[in-house]
N, C-alpha and C positions, 0 to 999 in steps of 0.2 A: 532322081528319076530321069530317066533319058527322054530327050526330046518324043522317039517315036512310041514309048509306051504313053507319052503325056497325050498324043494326039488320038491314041484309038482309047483312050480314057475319055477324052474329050468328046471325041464322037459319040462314045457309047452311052456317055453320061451327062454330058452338059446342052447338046444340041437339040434331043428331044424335051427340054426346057424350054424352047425359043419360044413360043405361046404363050407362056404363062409369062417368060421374062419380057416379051413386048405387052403384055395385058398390063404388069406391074407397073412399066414406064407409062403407056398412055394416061395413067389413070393420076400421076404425081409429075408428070413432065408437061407443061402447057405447050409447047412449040410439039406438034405434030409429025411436023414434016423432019425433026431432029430423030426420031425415035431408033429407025434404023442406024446409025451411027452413035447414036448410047451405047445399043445394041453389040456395036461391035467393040467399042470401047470396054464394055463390060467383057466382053469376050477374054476380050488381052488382054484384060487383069485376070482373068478368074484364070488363063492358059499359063500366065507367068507362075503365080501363085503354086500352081500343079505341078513346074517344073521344081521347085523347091519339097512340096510333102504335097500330097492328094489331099482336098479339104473332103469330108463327111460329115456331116450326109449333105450332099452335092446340092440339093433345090435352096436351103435355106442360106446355103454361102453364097450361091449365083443371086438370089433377091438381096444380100444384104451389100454385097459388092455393088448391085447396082443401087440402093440405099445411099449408101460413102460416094457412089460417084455425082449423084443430083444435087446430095449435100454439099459436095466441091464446087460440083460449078454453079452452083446458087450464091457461095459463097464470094468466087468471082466474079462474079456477075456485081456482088454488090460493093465489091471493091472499087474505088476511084483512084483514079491515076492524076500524080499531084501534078503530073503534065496536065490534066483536063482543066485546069484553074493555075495559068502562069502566074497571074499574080495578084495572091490573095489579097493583098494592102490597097489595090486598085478594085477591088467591091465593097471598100467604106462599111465593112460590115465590123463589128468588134465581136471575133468569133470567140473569146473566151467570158462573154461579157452575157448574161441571160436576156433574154427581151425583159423591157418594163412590166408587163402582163404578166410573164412568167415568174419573174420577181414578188410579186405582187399576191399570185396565187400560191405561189411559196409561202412565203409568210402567214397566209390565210389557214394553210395548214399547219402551221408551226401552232400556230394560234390553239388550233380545233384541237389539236395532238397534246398542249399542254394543260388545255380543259380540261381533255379526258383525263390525262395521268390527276390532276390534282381530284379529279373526280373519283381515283381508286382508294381502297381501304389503304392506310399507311404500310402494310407490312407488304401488300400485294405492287403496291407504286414503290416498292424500294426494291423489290426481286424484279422486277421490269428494269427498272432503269439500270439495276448493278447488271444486269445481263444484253441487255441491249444498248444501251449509251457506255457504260464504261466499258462492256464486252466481258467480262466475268466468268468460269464456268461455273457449272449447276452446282460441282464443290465445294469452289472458293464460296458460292454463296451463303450456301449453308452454313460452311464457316465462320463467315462472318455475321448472319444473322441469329445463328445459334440454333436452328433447327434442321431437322431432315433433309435431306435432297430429295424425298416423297414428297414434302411441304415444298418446297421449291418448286420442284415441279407443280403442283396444286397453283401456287400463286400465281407463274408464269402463264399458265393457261389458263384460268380465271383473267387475270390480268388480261393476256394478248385477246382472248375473245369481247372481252369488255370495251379492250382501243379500238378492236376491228369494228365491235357494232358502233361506236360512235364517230368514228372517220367515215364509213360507208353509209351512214345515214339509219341504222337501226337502232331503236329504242334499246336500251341496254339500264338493268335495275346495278348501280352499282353500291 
């Protein structure tokens, strides 16, 4: 597409959006006073875009473009620059090392999570574990237990809802 058919495209099609596209920002962008410069940012993506192939239908590509762009810079936003922190060995902190508490709460669930499995029916605590601890699929299970992968699935979801109710605190008849 040539530059000048992208720009009365533009005009014709993507400008009288500006409303609904600054309504979309205020509503998912907390800085206010940014909006206009989203604004335009979205602009020049959606005008590049059209110099390549005209998107259709025009409204949902201009909200989704501006979508990917909040997403972006949300993203950078929560990116840290290992300049921010010269030197990490100088915060005495053991960053690959859990807090005591953390540790601690760990294991508590380790605990609660191996209740619950020895609390399952045996054929149901072996289709859990060969799918989730060893990572198995729903085939090989079957395979190796010798039944269906209808019963596999059966157990698995007996199974997961029976760990969820007793990890999350709900009475679960197992």
């Amino acid at each position: 597409m040539t530059v000048p058919d992208a720009k009365a495209w533009f005009v014709r099609e993507v400008l009288p959006l500006e409303a609904a596209l600054k309504q979309f920002l205020r509503r998912r962008w907390r800085n206010k006073a940014e909006i206009d410069d989203l604004c335009q940012e979205v602009y020049a993506r959606v005008f590049e875009s059209a110099l390549r192939r005209i998107p259709y239908p025009v409204k949902p590509f201009v909200l989704t473009t501006a979508y990917n762009l909040l997403v972006d810079l949300t993203r950078r936003e929560n990116v840290v620059a290992i300049e921010a922190v010269p030197n990490l060995e100088g915060l005495n902190v053991a960053l690959d090392e859990p807090w005591p508490d953390r540790s601690v709460m760990a294991r508590e669930e380790l605990r609660r999570l191996q209740a619950a499995l020895d609390r399952l029916p045996p054929r149901c605590r072996d289709a859990v574990v060969m799918r989730k601890i060893e990572g198995l699929s729903r085939p090989e299970i079957a395979a190796r237990m010798g039944i269906s992968e209808n019963t596999v699935n059966r157990h698995l979801g007996d199974g997961m809802c029976a760990l969820a109710d007793v990890m999350f605190g709900e009475a679960a008849e197992l």
